[in-house]
Backbone as a chain_set.jsonl record, in Angstrom:
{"seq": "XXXXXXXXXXXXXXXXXXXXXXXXXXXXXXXXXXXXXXXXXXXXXXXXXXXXXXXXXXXXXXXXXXXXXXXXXXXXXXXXXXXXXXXXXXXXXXXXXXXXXXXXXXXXXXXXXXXXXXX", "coords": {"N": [[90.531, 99.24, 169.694], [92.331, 102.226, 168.062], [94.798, 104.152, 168.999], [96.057, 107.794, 169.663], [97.865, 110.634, 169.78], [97.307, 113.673, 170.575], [97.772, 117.591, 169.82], [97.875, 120.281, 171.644], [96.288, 121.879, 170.378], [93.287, 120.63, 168.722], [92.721, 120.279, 165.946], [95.203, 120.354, 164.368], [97.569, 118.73, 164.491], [97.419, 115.346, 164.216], [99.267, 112.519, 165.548], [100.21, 109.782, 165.32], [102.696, 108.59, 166.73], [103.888, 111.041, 167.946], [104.944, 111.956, 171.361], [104.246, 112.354, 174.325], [102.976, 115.194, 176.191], [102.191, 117.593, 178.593], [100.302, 118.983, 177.415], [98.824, 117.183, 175.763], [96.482, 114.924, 174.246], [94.588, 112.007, 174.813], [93.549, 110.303, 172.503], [90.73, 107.898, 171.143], [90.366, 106.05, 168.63], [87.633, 104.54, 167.658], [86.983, 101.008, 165.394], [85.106, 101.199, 164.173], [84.435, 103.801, 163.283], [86.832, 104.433, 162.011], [86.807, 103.734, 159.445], [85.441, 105.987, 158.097], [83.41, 107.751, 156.375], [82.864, 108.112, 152.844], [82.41, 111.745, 150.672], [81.534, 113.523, 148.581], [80.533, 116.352, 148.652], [80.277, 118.816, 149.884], [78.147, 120.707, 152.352], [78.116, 123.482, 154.07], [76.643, 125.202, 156.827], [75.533, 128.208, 159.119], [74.834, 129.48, 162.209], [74.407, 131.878, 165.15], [75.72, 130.618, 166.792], [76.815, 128.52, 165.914], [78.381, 126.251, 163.501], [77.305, 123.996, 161.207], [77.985, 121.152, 159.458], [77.244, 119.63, 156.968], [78.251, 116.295, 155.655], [78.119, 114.855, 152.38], [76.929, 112.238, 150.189], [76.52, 111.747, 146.961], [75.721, 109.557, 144.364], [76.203, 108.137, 140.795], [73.153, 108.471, 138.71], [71.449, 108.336, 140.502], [68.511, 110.061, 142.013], [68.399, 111.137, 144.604], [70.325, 112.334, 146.985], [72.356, 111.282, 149.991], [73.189, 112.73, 153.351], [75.921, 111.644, 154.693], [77.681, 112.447, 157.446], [77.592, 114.178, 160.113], [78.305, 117.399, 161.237], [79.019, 119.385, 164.372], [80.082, 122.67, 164.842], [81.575, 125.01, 167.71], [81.741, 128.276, 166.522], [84.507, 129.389, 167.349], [85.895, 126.676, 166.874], [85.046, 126.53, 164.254], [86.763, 127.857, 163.051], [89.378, 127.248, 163.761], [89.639, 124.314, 162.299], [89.308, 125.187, 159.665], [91.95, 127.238, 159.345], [93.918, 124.943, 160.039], [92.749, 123.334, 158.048], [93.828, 124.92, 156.012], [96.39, 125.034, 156.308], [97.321, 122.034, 155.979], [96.497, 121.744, 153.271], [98.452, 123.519, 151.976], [101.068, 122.009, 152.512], [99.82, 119.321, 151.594], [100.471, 120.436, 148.544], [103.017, 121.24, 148.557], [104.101, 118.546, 148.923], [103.471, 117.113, 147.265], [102.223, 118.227, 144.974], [100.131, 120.23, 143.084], [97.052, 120.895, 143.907], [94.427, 120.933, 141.536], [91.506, 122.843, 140.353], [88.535, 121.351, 138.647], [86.545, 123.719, 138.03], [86.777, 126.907, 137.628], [85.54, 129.29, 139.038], [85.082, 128.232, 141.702], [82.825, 125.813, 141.794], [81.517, 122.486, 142.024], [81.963, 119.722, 140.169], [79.412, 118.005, 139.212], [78.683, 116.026, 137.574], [78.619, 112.817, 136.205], [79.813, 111.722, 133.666], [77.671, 110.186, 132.604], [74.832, 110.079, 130.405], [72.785, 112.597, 129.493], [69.639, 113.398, 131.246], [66.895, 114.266, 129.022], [63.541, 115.638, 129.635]], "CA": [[90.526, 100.66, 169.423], [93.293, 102.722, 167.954], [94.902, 105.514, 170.352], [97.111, 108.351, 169.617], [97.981, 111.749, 171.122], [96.774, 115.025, 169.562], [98.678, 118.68, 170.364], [97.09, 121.319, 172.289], [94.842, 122.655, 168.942], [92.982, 119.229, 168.552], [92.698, 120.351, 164.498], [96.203, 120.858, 164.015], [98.035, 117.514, 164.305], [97.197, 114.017, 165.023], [100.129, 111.733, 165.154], [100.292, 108.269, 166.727], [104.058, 108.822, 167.118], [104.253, 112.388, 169.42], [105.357, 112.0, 172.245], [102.837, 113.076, 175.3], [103.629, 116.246, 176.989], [101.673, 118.6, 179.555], [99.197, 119.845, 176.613], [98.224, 116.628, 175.073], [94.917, 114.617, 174.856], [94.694, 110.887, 174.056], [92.269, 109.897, 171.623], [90.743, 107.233, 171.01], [89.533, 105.902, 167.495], [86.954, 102.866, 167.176], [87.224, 100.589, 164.146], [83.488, 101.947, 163.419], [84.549, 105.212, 163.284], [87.926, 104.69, 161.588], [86.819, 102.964, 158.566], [85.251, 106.74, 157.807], [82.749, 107.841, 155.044], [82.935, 109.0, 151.353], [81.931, 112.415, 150.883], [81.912, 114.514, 147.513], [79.977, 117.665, 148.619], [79.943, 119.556, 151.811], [77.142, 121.771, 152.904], [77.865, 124.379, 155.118], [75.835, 126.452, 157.129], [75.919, 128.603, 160.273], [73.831, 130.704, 163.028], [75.268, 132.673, 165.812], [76.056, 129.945, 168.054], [77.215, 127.516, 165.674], [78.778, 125.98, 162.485], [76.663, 122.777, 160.663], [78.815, 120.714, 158.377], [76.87, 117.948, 156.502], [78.795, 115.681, 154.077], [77.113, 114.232, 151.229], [77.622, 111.39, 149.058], [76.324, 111.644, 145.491], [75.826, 108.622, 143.48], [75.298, 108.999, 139.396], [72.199, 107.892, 138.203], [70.35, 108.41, 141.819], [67.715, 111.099, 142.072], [68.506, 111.467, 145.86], [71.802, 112.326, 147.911], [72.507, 111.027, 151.582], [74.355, 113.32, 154.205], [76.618, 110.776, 155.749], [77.567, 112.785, 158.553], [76.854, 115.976, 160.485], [79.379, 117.923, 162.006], [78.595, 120.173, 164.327], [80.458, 123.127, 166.094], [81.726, 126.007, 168.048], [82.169, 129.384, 165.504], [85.687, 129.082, 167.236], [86.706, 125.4, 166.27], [85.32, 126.2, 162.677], [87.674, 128.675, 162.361], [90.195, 126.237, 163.965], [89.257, 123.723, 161.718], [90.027, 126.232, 158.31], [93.274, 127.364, 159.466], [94.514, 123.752, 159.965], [92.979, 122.611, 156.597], [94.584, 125.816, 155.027], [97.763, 124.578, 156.589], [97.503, 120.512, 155.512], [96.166, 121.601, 152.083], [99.478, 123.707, 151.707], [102.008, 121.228, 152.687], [99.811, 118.981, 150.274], [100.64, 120.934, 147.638], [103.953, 121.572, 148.692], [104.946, 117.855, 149.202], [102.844, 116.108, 146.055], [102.074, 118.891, 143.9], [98.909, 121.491, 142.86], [95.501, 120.984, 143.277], [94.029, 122.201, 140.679], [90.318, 123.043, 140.957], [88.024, 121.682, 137.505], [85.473, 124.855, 137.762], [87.083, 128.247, 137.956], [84.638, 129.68, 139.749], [84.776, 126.713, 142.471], [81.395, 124.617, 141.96], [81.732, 120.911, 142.073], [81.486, 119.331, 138.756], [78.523, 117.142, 139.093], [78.635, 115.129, 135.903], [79.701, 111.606, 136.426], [80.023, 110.925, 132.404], [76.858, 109.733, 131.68], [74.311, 110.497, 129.038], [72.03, 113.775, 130.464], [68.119, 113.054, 130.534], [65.564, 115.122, 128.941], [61.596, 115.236, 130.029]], "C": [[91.941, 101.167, 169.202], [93.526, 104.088, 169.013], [95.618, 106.251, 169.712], [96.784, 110.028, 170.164], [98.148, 112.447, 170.246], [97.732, 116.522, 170.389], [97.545, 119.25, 171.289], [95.999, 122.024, 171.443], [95.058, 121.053, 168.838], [92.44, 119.275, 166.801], [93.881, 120.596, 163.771], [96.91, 119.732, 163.628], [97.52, 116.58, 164.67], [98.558, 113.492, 164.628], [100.568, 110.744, 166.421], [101.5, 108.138, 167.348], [104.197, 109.762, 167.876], [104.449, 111.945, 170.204], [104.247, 112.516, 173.31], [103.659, 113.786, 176.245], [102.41, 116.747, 177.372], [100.331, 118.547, 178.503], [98.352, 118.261, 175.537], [96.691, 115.637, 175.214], [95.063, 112.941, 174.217], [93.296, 110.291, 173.908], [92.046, 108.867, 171.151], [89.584, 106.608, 169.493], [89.163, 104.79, 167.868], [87.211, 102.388, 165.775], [85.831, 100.882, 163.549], [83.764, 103.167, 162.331], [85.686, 105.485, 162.401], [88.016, 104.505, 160.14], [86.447, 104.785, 157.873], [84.269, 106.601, 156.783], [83.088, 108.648, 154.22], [82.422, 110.009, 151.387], [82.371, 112.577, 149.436], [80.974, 115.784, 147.469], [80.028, 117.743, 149.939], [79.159, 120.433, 151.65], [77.542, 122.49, 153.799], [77.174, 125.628, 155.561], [75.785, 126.539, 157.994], [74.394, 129.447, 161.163], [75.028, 131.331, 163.502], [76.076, 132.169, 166.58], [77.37, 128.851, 167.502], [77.044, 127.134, 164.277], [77.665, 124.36, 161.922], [77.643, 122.368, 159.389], [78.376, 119.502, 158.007], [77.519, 117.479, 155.25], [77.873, 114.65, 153.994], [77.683, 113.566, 150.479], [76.5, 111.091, 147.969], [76.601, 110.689, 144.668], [75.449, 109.272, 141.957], [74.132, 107.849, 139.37], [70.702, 107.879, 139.622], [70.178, 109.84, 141.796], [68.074, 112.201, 143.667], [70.074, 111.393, 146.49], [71.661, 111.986, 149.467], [73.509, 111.748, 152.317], [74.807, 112.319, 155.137], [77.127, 111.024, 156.641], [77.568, 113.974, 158.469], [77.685, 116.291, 161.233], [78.978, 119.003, 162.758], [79.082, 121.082, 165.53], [80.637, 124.314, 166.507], [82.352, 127.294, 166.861], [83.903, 129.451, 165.39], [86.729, 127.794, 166.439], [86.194, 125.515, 165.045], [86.734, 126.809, 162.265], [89.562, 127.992, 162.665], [90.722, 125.447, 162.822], [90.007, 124.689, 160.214], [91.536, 126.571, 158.498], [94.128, 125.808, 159.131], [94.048, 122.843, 158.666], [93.776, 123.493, 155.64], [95.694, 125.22, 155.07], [97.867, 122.899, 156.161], [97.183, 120.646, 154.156], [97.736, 122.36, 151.604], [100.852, 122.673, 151.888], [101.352, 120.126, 151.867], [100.611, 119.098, 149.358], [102.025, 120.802, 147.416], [104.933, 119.883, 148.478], [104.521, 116.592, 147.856], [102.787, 116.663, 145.063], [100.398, 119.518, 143.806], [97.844, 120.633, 142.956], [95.124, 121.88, 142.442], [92.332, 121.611, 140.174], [89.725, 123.107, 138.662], [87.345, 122.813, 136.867], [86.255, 125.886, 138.493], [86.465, 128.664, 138.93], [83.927, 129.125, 141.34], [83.61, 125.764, 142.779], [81.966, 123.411, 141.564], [81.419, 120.4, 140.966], [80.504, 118.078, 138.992], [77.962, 115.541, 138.657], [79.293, 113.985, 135.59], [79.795, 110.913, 135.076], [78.932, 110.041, 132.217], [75.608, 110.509, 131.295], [73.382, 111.681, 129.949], [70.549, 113.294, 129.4], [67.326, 114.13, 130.241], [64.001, 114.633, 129.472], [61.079, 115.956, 129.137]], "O": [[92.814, 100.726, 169.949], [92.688, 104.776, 169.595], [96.166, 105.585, 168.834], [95.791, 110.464, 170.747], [98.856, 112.239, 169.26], [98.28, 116.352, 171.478], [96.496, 118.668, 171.566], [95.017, 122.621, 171.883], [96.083, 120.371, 168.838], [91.779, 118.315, 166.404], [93.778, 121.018, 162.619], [96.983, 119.57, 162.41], [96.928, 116.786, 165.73], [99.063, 113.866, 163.569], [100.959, 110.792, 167.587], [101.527, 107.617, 168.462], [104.817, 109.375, 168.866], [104.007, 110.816, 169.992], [103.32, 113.167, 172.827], [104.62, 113.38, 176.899], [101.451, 116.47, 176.651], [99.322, 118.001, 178.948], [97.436, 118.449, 174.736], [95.957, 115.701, 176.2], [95.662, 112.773, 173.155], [92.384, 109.96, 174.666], [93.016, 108.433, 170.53], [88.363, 106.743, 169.422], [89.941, 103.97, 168.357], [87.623, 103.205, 164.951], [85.638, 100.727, 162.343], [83.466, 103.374, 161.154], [85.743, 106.622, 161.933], [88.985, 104.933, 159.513], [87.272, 105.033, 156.993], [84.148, 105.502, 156.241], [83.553, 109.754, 154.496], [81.529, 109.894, 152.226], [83.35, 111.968, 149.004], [80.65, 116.247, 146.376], [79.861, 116.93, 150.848], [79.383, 121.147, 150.672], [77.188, 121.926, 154.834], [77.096, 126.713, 154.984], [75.885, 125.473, 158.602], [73.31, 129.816, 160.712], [76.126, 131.456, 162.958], [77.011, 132.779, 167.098], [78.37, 128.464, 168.106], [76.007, 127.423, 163.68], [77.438, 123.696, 162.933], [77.98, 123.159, 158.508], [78.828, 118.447, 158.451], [77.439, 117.994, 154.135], [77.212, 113.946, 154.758], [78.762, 113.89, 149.982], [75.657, 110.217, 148.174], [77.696, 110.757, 144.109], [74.803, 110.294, 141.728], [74.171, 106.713, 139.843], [69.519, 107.54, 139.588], [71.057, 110.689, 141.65], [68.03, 113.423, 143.806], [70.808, 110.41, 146.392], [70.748, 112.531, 150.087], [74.685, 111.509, 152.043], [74.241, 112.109, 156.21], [77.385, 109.992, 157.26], [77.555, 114.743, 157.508], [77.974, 115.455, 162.089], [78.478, 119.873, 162.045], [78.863, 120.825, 166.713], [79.958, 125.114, 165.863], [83.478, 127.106, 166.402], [84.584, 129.52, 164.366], [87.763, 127.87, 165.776], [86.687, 124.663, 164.305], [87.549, 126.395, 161.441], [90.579, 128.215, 162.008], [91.838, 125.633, 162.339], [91.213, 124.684, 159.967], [92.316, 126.084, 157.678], [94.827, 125.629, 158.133], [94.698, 121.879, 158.263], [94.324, 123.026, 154.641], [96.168, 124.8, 154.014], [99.069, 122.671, 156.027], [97.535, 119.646, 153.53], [98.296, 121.682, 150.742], [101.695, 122.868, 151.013], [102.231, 119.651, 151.149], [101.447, 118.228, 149.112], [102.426, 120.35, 146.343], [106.083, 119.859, 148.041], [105.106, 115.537, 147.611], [103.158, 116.072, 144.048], [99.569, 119.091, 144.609], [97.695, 119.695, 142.173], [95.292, 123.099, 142.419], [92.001, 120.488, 139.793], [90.024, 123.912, 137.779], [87.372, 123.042, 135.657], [86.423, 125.847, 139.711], [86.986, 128.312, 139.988], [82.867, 129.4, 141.902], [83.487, 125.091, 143.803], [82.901, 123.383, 140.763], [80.262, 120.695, 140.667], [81.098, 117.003, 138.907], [77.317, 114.579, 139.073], [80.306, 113.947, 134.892], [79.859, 109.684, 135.079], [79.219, 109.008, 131.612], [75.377, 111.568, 131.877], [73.367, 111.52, 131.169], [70.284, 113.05, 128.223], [67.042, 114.935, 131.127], [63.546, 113.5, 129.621], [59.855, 116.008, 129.018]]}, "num_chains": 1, "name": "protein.A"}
């Protein structure tokens, strides 16, 4: 198992290098868990209690999509969660260069280049 030590916001940094002080938590990845899954759509949807985050992986030519995992949490740690991708998608940007989004309007372009079927 891999280990490393997360800050006090457990969506903010990970880094196997920090140092461990007062506020930290040590985490432990499996090689199950580390290998991760593909995703190219996220679903999200909420109640009062709580956030649902299923990613989906979309093959072309398959009728059916599989949610490869389910995320699922406190209204607070989504909003956790957003801040700290706002903040890693900016220093992205900042340290590689622009995302830049195919559909104006932000929908996922679908269309893996091959031929579209009629019925």
């Amino acid at each position: 198992m891999k280990k490393g030590l997360c800050s006090s916001n457990p969506f903010l940094k990970f880094n196997k290098m920090e140092k461990k002080n007062d506020n930290s938590i040590n985490i432990e990845l499996s090689e199950e868990i580390a290998s991760g899954h593909y995703s190219n759509l996220a679903i999200i949807t909420h109640s009062q209690a709580e956030f649902v985050f299923d990613f989906v992986q979309i093959l072309p030519g398959l009728p059916k999509a599989k949610v490869k995992s389910r995320i699922i949490m406190t209204p607070q740690n989504a909003k956790r969660l957003m801040n700290a991708l706002k903040e890693n998608v900016q220093k992205f940007e900042e340290n590689i260069g622009k995302i830049t989004e195919i559909d104006p309007h932000g929908n996922p372009q679908m269309n893996f280049g091959t031929p579209t079927t009629q019925a």
